[in-house]
Structures are given as structure tokens and as C-alpha cells.
C-alpha positions as CSV (number, residue, x, y, z in Angstrom):
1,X,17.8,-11.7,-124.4
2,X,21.0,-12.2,-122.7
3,X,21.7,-10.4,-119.6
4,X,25.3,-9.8,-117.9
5,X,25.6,-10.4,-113.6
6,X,28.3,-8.7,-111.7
7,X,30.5,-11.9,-112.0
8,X,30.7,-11.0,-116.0
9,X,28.4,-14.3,-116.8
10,X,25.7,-14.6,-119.5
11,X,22.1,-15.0,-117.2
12,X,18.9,-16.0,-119.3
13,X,17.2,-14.1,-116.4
14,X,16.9,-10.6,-115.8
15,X,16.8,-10.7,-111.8
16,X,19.5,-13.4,-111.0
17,X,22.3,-14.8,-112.7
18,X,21.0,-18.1,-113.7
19,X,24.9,-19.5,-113.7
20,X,25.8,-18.2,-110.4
21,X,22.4,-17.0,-108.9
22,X,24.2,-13.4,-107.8
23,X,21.8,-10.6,-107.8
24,X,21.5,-8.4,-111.5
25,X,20.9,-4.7,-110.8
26,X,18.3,-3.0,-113.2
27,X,20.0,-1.8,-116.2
28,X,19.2,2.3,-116.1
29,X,17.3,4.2,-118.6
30,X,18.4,8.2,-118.8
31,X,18.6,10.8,-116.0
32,X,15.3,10.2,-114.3
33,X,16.0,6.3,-114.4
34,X,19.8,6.5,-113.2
35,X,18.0,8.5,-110.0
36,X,15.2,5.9,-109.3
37,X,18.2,3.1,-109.8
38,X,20.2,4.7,-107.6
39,X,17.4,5.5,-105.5
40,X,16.4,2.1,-105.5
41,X,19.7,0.9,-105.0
42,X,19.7,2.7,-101.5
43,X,16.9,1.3,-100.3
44,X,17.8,-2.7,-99.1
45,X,16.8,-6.0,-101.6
46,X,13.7,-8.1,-100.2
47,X,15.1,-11.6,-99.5
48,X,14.0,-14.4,-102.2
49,X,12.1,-16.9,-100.3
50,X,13.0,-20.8,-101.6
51,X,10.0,-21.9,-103.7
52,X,10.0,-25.2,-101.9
53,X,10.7,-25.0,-98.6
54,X,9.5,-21.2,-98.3
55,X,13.3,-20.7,-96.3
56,X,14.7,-16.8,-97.0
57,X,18.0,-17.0,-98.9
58,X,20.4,-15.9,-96.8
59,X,23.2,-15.9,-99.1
60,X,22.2,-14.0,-102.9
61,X,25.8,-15.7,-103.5
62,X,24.8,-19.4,-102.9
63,X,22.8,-20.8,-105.9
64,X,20.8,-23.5,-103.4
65,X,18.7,-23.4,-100.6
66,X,20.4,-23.6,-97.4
67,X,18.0,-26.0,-96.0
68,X,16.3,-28.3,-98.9
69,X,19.1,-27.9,-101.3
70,X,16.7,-26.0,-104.3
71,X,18.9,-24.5,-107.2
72,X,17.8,-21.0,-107.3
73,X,19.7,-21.0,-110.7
74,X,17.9,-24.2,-112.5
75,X,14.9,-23.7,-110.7
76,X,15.1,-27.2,-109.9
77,X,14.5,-28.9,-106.5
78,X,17.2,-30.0,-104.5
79,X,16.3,-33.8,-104.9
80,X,17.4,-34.3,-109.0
81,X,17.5,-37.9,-108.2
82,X,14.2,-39.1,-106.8
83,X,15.2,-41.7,-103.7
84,X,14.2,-45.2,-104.3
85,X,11.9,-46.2,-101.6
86,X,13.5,-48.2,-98.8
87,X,12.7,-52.4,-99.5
88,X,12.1,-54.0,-96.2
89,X,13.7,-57.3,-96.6
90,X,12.1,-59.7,-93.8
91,X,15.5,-61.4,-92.3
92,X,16.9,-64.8,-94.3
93,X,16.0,-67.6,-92.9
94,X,19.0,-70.1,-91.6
95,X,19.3,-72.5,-94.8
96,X,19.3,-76.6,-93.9
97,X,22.8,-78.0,-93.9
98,X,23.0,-79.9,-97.3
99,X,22.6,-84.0,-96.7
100,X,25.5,-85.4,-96.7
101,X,25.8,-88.1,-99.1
102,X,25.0,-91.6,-98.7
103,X,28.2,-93.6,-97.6
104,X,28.9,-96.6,-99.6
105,X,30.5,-98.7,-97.0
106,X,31.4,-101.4,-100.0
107,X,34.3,-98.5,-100.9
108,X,35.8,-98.6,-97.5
109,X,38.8,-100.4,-97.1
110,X,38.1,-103.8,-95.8
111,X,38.9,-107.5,-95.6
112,X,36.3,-110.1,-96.4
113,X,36.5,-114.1,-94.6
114,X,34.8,-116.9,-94.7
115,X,34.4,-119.2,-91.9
116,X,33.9,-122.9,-92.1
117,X,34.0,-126.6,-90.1
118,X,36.8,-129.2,-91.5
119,X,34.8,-132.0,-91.5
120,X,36.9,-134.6,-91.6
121,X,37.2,-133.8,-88.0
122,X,34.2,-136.1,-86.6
123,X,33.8,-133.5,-84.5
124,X,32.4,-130.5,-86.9
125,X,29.2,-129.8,-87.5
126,X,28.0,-131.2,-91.1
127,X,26.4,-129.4,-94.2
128,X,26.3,-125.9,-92.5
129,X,27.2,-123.0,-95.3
130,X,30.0,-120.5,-94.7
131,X,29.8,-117.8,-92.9
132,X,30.8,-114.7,-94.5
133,X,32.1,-111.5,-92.5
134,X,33.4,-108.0,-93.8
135,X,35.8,-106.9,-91.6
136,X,36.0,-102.9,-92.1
137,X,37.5,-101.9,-88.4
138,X,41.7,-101.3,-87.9
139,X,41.7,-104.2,-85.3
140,X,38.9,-107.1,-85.3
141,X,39.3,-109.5,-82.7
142,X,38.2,-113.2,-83.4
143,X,37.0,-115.8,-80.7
144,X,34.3,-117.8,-78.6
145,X,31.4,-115.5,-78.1
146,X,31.4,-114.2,-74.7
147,X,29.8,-111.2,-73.3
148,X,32.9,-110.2,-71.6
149,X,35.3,-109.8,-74.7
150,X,34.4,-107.0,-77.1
151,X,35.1,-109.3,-80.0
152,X,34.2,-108.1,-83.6
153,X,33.4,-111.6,-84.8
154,X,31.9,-114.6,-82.0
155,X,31.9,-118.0,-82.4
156,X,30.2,-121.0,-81.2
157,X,30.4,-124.9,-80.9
158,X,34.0,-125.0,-80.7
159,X,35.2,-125.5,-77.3
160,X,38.6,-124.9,-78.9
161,X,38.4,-121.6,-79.7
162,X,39.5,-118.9,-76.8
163,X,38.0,-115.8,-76.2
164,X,40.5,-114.1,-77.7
165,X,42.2,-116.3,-80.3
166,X,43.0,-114.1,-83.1
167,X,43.1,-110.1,-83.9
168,X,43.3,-109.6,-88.0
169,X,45.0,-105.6,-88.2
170,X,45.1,-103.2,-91.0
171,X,48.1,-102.0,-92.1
172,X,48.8,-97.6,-92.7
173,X,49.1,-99.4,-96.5
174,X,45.9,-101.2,-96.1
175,X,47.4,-104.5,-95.9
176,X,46.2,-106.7,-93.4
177,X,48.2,-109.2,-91.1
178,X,47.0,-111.3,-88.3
179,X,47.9,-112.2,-84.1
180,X,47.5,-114.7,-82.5
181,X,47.1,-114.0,-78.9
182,X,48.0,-117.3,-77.0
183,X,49.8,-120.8,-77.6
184,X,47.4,-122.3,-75.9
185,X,44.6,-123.4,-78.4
186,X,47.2,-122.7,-81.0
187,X,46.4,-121.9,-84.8
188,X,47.8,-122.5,-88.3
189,X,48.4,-120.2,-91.2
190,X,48.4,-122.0,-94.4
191,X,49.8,-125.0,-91.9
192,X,52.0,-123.8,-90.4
193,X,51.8,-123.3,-86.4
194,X,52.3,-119.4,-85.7
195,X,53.3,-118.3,-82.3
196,X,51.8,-116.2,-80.0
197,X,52.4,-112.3,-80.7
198,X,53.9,-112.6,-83.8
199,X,52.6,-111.1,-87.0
200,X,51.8,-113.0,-90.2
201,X,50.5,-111.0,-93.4
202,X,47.3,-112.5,-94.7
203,X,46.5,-112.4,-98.4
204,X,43.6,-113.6,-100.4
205,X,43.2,-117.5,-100.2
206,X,44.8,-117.9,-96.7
207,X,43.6,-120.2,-94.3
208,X,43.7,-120.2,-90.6
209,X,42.7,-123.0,-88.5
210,X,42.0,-122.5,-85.6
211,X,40.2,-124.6,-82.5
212,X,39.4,-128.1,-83.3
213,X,37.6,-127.8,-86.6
214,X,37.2,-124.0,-87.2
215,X,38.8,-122.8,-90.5
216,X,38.8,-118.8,-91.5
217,X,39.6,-118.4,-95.5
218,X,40.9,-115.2,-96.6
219,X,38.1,-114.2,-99.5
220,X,39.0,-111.0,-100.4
221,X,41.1,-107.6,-99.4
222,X,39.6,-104.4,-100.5
């Protein structure tokens, strides 16, 4: 059975409009029913207490609960949607920085030598083996080891040799060319005598004598 609310809409219940919740006065039924109604109607509406909370409805209007949100209409609690229980998440931990990867030094730009005795000077030690250097700093300076020169290659036995003899420099192209930083004990590139402070490019297969029997061979440029 359908039943009509003051608002005109169709209610599936006889006491409120289930669209609208608004109250539905009893339908009357002949003389002696009209005067109940209407004596009924004098006489004020109990409030409908919310089935959930137990809260009086204030408003007959409002179709919730003014406090825990029931649909007096649906008869359905306020919370449709159940909440989804709060996850307590125990705080991230700081991740490790990644290791960096290995460095493969061989990639670097560099210059390889070689050094050696000329022993045809009776002078140079005999039957020692080359000794081989990879040069991978802008600037490596070249001379007698002494504790007093921060020298990136030191040599011994030749009294010839300075401190500072020679400084082999990188180029912003990654060429290389080499100094020599006094006349004194001189050197040669390729034989011929280079002056002091002036710059000569080196290429593979150079040689540099230097001293009285020490000879540096250009091996490679990487």
C-alpha cells in the first residue's frame, strides 16, 4: 500500500514519508473518526527518538539524525560506508645511499712513460728493466727524489737530474706537452735541446733525455 505525505510523495510507510521523512497524518474514517483525528491532531506529536543514538528528532523535516547522521527514511545508519580501520605504519627507515660504482682508473685520461738508463754512458746502471709510470694528474712533475719537492715521479742515481727537471701537462683537449724548468741540467726531446719554459707537445714514442743517462719514452696517451 502506497501512502501520500504532505509534500505529495509516494511513502511505503504509513507514519513518515519514507522519501522525505515528513510526518503522515492518519487518513480519517467517517464522523466519529474525523473528530478523534482532529482531536488527535490537537493534542502535540511525541518526538521519534533515533534508533541508534536514542537523540529526539528535532526536526520531522530532516530525514537524518542530527547527531549520528541515521536516515529516518531508509532506516539505515548514518555510517553506509563502514570506515576502514586506521593502519599504523611504523616510520620508514632512512634507505643506505646506493654504492657508488667501482672507478676504473684505466678509463681516466692519462699518459703512460717509461723510464730507462742509456747505457752507452759508462756511467748507467746495467741490465735494470724500465720503469713504467701512469701519469693520470693535470701537472706531474719529474725529478731527483727529494722530500722537499712534491714531485709526482722521483728519481735516483742520477746526480744529473734536478729536483725539478721536468713538468709533463695535460691539455683542456687531453693532449699532453712537457716543461722544462731550468737550463741548467738541460734535456732533449727527440734530440733536440729544449729551453727552459718553453712548451713542447709529447706524442707516443718521444724520448726525453734528461741528466746524464736518464731517458723517459713516451709509451702511450690515453
Amino acid at each position: 500500500m502506497v501512502f501520500k505525505c504532505p509534500d505529495g510523495h509516494d511513502s511505503i510507510a504509513s507514519d513518515f514519508c519514507s522519501d522525505c521523512g515528513l510526518l503522515i497524518p492518519a487518513r480519517a474514517t467517517g464522523d466519529q473518526g474525523g473528530v478523534a483525528n482532529l482531536a488527535a491532531s490537537t493534542q502535540p506529536a511525541p518526538r521519534e527518538s533515533c534508533p541508534r543514538c536514542r537523540t529526539d528528532r528535532d526536526d520531522p523535516q530532516s530525514a537524518f539524525c542530527g547527531v549520528c547522521g541515521y536516515n529516518f527514511a531508509t532506516r539505515q545508519s548514518g555510517d553506509v560506508v563502514p570506515k576502514a580501520a586506521a593502519v599504523v605504519r611504523s616510520p620508514a627507515k632512512p634507505s643506505a645511499p646506493a654504492p657508488a660504482p667501482p672507478r676504473s682508473v684505466s678509463k681516466e685520461p692519462h699518459i703512460e712513460i717509461e723510464i730507462t738508463f742509456d747505457e752507452s754512458n759508462v756511467e748507467a746502471p746495467r741490465g735494470r728493466p724500465p720503469r713504467k709510470f701512469s701519469l693520470y694528474e693535470e701537472e706531474s712533475l719529474i725529478g731527483r727524489r727529494s722530500s722537499s719537492a712534491a714531485q709526482t715521479v722521483g728519481l735516483e742515481g742520477d746526480e744529473g737530474v734536478s729536483r725539478r727537471h721536468l713538468l709533463i701537462i695535460r691539455q683542456p683537449d687531453g693532449s699532453y706537452v712537457v716543461r722544462l724548468f731550468d737550463n741548467t741540467n738541460g734535456c732533449t726531446h727527440n734530440g733536440s735541446e729544449m729551453t727552459a719554459g718553453v712548451e713542447v707537445p709529447l706524442a707516443e714514442g718521444d724520448e726525453l733525455a734528461m741528466g746524464v743517462f736518464t731517458v723517459i719514452r713516451v709509451s702511450a696517451i690515453r
